[in-house]
Z-matrix of the N, CA and C atoms (Angstrom, degrees):
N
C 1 1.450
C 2 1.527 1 110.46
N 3 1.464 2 106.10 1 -54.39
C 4 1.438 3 91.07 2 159.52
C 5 1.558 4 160.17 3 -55.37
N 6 1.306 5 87.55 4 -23.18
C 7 1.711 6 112.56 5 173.16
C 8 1.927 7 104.86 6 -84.67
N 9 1.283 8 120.93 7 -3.92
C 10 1.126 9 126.65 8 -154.89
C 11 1.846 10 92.00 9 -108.06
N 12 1.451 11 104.53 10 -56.53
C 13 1.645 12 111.50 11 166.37
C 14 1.801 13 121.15 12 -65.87
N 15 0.865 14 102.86 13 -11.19
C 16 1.622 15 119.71 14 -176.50
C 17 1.853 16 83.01 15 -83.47
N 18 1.050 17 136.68 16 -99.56
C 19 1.624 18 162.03 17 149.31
C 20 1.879 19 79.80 18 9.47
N 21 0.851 20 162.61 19 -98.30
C 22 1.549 21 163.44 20 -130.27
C 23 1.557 22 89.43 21 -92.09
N 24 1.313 23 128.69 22 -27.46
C 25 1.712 24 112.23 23 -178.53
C 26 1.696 25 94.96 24 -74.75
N 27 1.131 26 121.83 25 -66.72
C 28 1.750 27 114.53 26 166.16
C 29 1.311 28 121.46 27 -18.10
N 30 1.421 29 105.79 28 -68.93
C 31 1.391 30 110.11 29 -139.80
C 32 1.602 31 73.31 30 -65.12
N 33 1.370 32 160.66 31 -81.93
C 34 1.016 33 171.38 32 -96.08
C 35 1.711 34 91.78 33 -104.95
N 36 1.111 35 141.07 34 -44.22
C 37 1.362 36 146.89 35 158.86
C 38 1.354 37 118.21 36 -37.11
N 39 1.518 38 123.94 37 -47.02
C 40 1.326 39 142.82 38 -174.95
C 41 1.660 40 106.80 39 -85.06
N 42 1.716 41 111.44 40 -40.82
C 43 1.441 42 100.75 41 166.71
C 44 1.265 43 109.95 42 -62.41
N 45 1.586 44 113.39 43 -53.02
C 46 1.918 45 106.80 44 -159.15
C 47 1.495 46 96.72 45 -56.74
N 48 1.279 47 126.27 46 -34.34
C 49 1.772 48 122.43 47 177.00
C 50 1.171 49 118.92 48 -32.60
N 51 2.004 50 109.60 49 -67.69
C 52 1.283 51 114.18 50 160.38
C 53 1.048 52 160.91 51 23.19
N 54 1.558 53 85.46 52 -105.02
C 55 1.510 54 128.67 53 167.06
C 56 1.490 55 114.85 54 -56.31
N 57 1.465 56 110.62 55 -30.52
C 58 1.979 57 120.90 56 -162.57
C 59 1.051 58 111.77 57 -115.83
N 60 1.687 59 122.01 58 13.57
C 61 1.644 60 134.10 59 170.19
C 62 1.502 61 89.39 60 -86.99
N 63 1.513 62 107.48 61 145.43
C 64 1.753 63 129.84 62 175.75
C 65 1.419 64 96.73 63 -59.02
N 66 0.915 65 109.65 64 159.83
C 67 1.774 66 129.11 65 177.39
C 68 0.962 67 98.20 66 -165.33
N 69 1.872 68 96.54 67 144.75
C 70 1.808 69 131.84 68 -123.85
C 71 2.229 70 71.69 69 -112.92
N 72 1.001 71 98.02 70 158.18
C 73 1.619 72 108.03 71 165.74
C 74 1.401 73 113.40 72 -107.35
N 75 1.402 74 119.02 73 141.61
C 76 1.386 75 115.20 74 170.48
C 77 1.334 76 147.51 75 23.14
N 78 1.512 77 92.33 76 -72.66
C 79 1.592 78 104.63 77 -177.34
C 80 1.851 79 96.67 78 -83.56
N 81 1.034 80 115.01 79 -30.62
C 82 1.485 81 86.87 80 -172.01
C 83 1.895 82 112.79 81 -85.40
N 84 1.444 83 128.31 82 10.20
C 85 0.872 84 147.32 83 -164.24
C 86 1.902 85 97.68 84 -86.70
N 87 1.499 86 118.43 85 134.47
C 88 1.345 87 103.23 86 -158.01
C 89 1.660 88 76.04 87 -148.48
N 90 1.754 89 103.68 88 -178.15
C 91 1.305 90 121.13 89 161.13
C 92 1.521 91 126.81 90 -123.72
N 93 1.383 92 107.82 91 160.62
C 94 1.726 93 94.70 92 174.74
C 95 1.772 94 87.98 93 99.65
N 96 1.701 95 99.51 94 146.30
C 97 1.216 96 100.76 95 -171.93
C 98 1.929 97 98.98 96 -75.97
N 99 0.726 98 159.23 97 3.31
C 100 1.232 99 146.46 98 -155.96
C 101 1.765 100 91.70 99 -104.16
N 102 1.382 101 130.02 100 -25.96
C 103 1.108 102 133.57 101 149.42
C 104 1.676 103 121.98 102 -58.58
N 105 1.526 104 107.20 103 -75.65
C 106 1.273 105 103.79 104 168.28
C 107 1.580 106 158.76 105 -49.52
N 108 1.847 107 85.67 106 -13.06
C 109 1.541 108 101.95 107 174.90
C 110 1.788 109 114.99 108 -111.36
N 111 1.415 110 90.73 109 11.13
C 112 1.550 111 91.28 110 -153.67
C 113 1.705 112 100.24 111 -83.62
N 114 1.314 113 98.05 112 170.98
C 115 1.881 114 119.52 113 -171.36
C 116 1.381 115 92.01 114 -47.60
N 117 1.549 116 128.46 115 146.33
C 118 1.482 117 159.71 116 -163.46
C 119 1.460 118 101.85 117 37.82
N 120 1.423 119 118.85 118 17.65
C 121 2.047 120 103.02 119 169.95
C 122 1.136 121 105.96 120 -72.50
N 123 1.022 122 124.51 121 159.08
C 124 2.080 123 122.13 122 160.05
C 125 1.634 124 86.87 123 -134.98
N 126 1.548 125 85.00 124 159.12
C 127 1.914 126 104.26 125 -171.28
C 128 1.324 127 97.91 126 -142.86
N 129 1.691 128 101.53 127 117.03
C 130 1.505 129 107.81 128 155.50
C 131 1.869 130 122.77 129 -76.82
N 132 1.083 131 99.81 130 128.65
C 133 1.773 132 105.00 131 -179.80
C 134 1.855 133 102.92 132 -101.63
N 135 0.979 134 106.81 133 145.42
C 136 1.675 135 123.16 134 125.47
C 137 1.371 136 145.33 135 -114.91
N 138 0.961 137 133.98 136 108.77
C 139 1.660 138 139.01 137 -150.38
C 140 1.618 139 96.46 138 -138.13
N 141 2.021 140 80.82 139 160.30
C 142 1.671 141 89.57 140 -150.76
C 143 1.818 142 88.11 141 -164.26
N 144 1.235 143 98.57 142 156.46
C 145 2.266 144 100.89 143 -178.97
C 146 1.390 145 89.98 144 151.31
N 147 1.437 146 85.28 145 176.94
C 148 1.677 147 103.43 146 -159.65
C 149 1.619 148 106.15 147 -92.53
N 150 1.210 149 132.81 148 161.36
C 151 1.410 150 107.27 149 152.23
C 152 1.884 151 94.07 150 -163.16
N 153 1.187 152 111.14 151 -171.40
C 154 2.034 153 126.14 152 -167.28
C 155 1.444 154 95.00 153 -134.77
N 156 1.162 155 104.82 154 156.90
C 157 1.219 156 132.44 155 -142.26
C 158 1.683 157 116.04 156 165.87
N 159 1.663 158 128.42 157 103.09
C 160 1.266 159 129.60 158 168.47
C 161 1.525 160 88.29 159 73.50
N 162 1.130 161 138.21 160 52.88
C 163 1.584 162 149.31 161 -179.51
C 164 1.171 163 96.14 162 31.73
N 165 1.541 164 142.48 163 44.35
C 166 1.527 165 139.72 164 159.67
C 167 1.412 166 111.26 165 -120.10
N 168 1.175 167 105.72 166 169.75
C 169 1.652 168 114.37 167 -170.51
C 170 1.517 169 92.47 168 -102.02
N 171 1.608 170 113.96 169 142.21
C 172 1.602 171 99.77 170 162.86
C 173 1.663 172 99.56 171 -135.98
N 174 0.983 173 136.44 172 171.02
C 175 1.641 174 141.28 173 139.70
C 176 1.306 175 125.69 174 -60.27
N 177 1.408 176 112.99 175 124.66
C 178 1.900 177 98.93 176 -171.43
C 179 1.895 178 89.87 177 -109.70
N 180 1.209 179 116.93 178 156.47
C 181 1.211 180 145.96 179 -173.08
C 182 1.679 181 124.21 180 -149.63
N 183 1.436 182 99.28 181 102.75
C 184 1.818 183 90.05 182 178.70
C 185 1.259 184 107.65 183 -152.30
N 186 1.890 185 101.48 184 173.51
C 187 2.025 186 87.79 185 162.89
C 188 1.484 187 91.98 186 -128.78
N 189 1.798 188 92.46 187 -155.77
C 190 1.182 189 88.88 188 -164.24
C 191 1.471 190 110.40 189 -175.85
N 192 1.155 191 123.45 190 150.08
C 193 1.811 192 107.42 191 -169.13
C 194 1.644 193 89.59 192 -146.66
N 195 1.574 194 97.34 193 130.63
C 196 1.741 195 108.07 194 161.30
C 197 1.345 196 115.40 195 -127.98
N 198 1.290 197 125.77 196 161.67
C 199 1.419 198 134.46 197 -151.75
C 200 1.952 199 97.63 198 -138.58
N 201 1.197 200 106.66 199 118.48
C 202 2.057 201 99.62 200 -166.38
C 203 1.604 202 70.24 201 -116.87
N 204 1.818 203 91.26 202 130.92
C 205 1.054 204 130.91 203 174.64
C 206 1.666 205 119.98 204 -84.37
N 207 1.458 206 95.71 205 -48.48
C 208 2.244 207 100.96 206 154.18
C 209 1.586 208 94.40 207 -135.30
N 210 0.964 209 104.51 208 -172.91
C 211 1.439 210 125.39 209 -172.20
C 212 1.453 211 114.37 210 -48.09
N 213 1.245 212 124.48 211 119.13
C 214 1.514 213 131.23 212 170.44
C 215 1.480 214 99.16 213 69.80
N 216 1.113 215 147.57 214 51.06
C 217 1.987 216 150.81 215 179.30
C 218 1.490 217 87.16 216 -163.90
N 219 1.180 218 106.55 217 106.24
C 220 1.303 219 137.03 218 145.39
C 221 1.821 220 127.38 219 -80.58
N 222 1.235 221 122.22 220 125.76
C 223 1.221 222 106.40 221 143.81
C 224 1.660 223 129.61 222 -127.09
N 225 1.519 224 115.71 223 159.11
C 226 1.702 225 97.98 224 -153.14
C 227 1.744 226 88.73 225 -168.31
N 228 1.524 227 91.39 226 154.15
C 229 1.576 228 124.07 227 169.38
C 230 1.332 229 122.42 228 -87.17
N 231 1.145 230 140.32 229 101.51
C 232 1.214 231 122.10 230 151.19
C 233 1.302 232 129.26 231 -107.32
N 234 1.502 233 122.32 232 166.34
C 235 1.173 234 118.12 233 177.18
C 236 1.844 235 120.64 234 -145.19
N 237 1.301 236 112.48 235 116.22
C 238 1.605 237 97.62 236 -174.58
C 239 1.389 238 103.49 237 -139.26
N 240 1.182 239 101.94 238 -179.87
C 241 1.718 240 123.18 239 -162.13
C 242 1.426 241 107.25 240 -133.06
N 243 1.496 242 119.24 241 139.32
C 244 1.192 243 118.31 242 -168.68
C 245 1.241 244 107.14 243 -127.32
N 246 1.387 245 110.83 244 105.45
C 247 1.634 246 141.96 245 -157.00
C 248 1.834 247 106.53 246 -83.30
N 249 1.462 248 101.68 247 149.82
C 250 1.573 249 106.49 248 155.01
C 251 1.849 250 91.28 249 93.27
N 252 0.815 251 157.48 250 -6.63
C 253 1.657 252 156.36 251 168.85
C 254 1.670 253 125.78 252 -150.58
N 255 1.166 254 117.70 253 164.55
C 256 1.298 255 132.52 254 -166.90
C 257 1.387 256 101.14 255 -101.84
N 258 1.500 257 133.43 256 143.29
C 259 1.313 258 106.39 257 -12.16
C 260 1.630 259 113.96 258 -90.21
N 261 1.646 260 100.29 259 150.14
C 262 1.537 261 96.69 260 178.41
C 263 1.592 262 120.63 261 -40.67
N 264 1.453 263 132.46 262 144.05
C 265 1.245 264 139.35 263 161.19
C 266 1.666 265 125.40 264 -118.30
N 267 1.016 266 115.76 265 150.08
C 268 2.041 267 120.96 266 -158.80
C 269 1.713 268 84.63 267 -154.64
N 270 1.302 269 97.01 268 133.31
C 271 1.169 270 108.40 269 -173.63
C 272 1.590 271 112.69 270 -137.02
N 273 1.557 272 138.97 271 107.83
C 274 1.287 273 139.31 272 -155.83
C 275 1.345 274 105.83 273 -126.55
N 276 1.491 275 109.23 274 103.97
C 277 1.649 276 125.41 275 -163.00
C 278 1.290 277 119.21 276 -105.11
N 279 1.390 278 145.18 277 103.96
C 280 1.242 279 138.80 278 -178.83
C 281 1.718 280 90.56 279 -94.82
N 282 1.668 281 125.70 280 147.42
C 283 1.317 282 127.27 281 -157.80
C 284 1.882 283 94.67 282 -165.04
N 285 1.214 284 104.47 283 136.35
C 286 1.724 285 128.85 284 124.53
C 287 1.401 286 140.27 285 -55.78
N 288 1.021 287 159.31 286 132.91
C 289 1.716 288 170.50 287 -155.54
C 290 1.244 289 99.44 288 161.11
N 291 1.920 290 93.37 289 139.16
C 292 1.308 291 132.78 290 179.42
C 293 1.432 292 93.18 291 -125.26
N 294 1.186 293 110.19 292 147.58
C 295 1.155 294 137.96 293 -169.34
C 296 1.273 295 114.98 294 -129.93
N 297 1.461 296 127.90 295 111.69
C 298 1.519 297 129.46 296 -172.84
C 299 0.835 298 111.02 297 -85.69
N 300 1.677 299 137.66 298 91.13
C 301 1.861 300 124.90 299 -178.59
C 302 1.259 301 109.94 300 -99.71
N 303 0.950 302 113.45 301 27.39
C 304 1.657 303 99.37 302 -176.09
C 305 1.769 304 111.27 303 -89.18
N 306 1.500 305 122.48 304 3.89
C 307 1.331 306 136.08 305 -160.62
C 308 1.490 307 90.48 306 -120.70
N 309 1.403 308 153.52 307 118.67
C 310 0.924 309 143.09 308 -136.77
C 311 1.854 310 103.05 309 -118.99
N 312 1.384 311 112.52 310 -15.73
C 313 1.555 312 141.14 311 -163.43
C 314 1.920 313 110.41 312 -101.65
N 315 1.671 314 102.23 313 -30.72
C 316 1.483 315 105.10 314 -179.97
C 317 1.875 316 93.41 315 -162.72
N 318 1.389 317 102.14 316 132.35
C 319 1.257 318 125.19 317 173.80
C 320 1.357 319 109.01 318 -95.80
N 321 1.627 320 133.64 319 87.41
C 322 1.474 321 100.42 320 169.89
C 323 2.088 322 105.58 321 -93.39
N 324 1.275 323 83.94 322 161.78
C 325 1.480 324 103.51 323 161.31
C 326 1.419 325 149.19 324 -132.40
N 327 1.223 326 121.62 325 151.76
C 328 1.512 327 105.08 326 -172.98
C 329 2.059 328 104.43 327 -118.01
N 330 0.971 329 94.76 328 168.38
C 331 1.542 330 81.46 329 -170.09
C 332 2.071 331 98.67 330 -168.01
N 333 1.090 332 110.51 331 135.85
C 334 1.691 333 126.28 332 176.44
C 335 1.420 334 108.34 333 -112.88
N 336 1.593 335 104.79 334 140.32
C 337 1.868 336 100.07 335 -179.13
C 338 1.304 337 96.19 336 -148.91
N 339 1.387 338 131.49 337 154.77
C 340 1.503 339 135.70 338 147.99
C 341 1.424 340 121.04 339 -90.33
N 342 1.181 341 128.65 340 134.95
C 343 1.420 342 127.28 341 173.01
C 344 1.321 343 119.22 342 -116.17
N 345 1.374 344 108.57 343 162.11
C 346 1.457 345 120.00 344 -176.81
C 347 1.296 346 78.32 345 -114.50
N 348 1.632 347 123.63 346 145.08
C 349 1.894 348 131.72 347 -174.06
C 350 1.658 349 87.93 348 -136.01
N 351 1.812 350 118.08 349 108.44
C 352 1.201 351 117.30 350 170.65
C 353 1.624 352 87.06 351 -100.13
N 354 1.988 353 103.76 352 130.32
C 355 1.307 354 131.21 353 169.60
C 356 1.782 355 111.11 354 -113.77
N 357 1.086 356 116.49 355 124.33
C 358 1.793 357 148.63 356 -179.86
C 359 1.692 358 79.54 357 -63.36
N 360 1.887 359 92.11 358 104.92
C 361 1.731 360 104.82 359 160.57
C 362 1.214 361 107.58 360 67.61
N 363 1.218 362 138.11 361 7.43
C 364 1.681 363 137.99 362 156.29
C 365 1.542 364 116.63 363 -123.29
N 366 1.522 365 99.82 364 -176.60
C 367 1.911 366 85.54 365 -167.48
C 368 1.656 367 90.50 366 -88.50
N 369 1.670 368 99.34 367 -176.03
C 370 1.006 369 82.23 368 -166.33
C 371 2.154 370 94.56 369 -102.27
N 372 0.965 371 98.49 370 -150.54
C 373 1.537 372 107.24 371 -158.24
C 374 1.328 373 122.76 372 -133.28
N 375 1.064 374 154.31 373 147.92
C 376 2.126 375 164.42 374 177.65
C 377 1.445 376 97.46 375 -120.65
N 378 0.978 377 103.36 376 122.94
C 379 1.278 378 139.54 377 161.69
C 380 1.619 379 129.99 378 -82.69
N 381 0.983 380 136.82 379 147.11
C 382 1.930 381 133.07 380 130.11
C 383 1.474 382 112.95 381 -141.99
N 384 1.522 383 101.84 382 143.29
C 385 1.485 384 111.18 383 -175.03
C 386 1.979 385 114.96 384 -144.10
N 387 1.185 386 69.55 385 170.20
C 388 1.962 387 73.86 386 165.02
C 389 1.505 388 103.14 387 -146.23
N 390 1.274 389 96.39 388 151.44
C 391 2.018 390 112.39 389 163.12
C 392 1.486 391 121.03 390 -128.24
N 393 1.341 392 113.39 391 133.83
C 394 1.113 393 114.61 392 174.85
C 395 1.594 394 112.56 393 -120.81
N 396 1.368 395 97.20 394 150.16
C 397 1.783 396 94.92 395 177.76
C 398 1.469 397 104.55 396 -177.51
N 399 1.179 398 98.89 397 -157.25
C 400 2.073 399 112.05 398 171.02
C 401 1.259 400 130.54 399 -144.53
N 402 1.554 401 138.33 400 148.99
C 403 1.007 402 107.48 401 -161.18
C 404 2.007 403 80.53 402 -113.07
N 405 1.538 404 102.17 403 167.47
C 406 1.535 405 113.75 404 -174.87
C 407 1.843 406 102.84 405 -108.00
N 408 1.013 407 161.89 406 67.75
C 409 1.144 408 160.74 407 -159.79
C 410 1.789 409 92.73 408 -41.79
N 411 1.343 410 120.78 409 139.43
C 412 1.675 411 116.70 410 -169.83
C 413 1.514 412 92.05 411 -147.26
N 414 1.879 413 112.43 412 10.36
C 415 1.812 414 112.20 413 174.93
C 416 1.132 415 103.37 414 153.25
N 417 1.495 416 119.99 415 154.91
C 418 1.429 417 135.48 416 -175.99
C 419 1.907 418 103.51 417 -12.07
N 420 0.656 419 138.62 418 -161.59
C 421 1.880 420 134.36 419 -175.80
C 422 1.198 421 107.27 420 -69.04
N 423 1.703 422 106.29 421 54.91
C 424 1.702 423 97.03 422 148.71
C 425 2.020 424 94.28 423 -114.58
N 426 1.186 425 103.62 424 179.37
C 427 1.329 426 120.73 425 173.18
C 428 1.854 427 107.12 426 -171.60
N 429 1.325 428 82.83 427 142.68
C 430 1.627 429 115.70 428 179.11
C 431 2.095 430 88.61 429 -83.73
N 432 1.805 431 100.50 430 149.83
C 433 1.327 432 88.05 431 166.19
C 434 1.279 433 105.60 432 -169.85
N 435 1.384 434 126.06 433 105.03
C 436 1.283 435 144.69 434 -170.21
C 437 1.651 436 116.93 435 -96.36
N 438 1.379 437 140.04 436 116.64
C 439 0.858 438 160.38 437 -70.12
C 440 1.748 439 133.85 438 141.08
N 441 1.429 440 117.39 439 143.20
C 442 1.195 441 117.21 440 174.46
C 443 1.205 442 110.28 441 -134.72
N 444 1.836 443 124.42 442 160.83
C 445 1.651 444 109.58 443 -175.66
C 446 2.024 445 94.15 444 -143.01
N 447 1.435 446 89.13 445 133.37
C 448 1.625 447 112.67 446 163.38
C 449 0.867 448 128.83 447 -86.62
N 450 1.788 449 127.53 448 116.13
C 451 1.547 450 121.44 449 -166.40
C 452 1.444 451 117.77 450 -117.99
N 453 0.833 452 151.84 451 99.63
C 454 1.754 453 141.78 452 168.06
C 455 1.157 454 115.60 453 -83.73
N 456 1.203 455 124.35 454 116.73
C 457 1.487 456 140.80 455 -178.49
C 458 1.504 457 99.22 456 -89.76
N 459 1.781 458 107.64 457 113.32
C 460 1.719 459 117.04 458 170.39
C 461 1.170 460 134.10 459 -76.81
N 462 1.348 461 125.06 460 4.48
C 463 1.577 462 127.36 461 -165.95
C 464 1.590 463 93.26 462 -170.76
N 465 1.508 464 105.26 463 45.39
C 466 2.019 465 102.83 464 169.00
C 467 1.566 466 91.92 465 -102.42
N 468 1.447 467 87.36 466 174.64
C 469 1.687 468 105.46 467 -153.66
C 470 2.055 469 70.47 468 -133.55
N 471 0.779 470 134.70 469 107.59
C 472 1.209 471 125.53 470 146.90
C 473 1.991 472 140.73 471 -61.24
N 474 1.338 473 93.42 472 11.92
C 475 1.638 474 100.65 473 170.23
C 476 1.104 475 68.71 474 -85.27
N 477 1.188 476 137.33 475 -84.83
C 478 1.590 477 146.16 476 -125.64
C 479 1.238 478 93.45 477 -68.86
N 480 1.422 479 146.35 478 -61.71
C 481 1.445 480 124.47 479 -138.26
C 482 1.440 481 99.09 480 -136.93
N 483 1.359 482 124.86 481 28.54
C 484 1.345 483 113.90 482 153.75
C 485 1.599 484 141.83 483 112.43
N 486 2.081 485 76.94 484 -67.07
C 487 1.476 486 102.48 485 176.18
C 488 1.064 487 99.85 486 -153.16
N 489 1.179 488 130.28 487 165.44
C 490 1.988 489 130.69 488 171.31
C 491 1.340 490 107.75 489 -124.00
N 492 1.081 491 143.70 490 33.64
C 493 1.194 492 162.79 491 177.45
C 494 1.432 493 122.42 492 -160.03
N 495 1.748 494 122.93 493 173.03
C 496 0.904 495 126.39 494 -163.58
C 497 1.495 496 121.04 495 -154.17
N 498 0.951 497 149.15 496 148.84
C 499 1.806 498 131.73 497 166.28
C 500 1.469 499 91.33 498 -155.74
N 501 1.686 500 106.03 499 121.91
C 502 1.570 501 120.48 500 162.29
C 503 1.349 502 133.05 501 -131.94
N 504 1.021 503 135.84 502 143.75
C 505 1.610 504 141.29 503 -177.60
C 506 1.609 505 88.31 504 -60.81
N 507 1.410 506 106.89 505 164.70
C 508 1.733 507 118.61 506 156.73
C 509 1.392 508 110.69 507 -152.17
N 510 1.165 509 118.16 508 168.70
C 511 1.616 510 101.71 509 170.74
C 512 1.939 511 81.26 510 -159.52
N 513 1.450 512 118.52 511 150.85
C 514 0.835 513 150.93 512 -154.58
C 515 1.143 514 119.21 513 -133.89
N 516 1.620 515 121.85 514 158.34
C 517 1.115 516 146.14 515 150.06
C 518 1.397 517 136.56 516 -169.13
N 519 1.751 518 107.51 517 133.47
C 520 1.283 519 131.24 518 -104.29
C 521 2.007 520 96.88 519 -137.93
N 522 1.135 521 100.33 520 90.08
C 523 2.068 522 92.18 521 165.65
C 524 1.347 523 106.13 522 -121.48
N 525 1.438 524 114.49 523 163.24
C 526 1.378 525 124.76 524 -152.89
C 527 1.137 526 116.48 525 -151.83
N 528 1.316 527 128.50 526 108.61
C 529 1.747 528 118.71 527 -168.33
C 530 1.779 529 106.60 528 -140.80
C-alpha cells in the first residue's frame, strides 16, 4: 500500500511539473532539434521497451520531463513501472542528456542517471546507468527516439535478485515547448 501511494505521489508530481514549466508562445516556437533541445526548452517524454528482471520478462512504461539548461544538456525526472510480472518494479530517475543538434535529420544522445528501484516485497535498490540513442524529429518539437539503457545495481545481493545489472531497448516519444 505504501509503495502503491508513493507511485500516485509521482505520477501526480511529474504532471504538476508539466503543467508549471514556462511555455514559449507561438512565434518563438520553431523546428529542428536546435529549437527543441535548446537552453530554457523542457520536453515531455513517454517511453516504453522490454526489459528482465528476477529471470522474467516484463514491459517497462514511463514518462518523463527534462529541462536543458544551454543547448543540448538537459536535466530531468523520470519515472516508470515495469508491467506484466511479479515482483512489481517503479523506478524514480533523476538524469543528465546531451543532445547532439547539430545534424538536423537525427539527434543522437547520450545521457547518465541514478535510480532509486522500488521492488514489491524486497528492499528496495540504487542504481547508476547510461542511455544512448537518437531522437528522429516526426514534426514541429516532437521526436521519435529509439535507444538502449545500461543499469548497475549498487547494493544487489544476487541470491535475492538474480542479476545486478541490466541492458534494455527503449523507444520513445518526445514534444518540447
Amino acid at each position: 500500500m505504501k509503495k502503491r501511494a508513493l507511485r500516485l505521489t509521482l505520477s501526480a508530481a511529474l504532471l504538476m511539473l508539466a503543467v508549471s514549466l514556462p511555455q514559449r508562445g507561438s512565434a518563438d516556437v520553431g523546428v529542428g532539434a536546435g529549437t527543441s533541445f535548446g537552453q530554457g526548452r523542457a520536453t515531455l517524454s513517454v517511453f516504453g521497451g522490454s526489459g528482465s528482471a528476477f529471470s522474467q520478462s516484463y514491459f517497462v512504461l514511463g514518462v518523463g520531463a527534462n529541462y536543458y539548461v544551454i543547448q543540448g544538456l538537459g536535466l530531468g525526472l523520470n519515472f516508470e513501472s515495469w508491467l506484466g510480472n511479479t515482483p512489481g518494479i517503479y523506478k524514480l530517475t533523476p538524469n543528465v542528456q546531451y543532445v547532439f543538434t547539430l545534424i538536423p535529420s537525427v539527434q543522437p544522445y547520450v545521457g547518465v542517471f541514478y535510480r532509486r528501484v522500488f521492488v514489491d516485497d524486497l528492499s528496495d535498490l540504487n542504481s547508476v546507468g547510461t542511455r544512448v540513442g537518437a531522437y528522429l524529429p516526426v514534426g514541429p518539437n516532437t521526436h521519435f527516439g529509439l535507444g538502449g539503457v545500461y543499469e548497475k545495481y549498487l547494493d544487489c545481493n544476487q541470491s535475492s535478485y538474480h542479476s545486478c545489472d541490466d541492458f534494455y531497448p527503449e523507444i520513445s516519444f518526445t514534444v518540447s515547448f
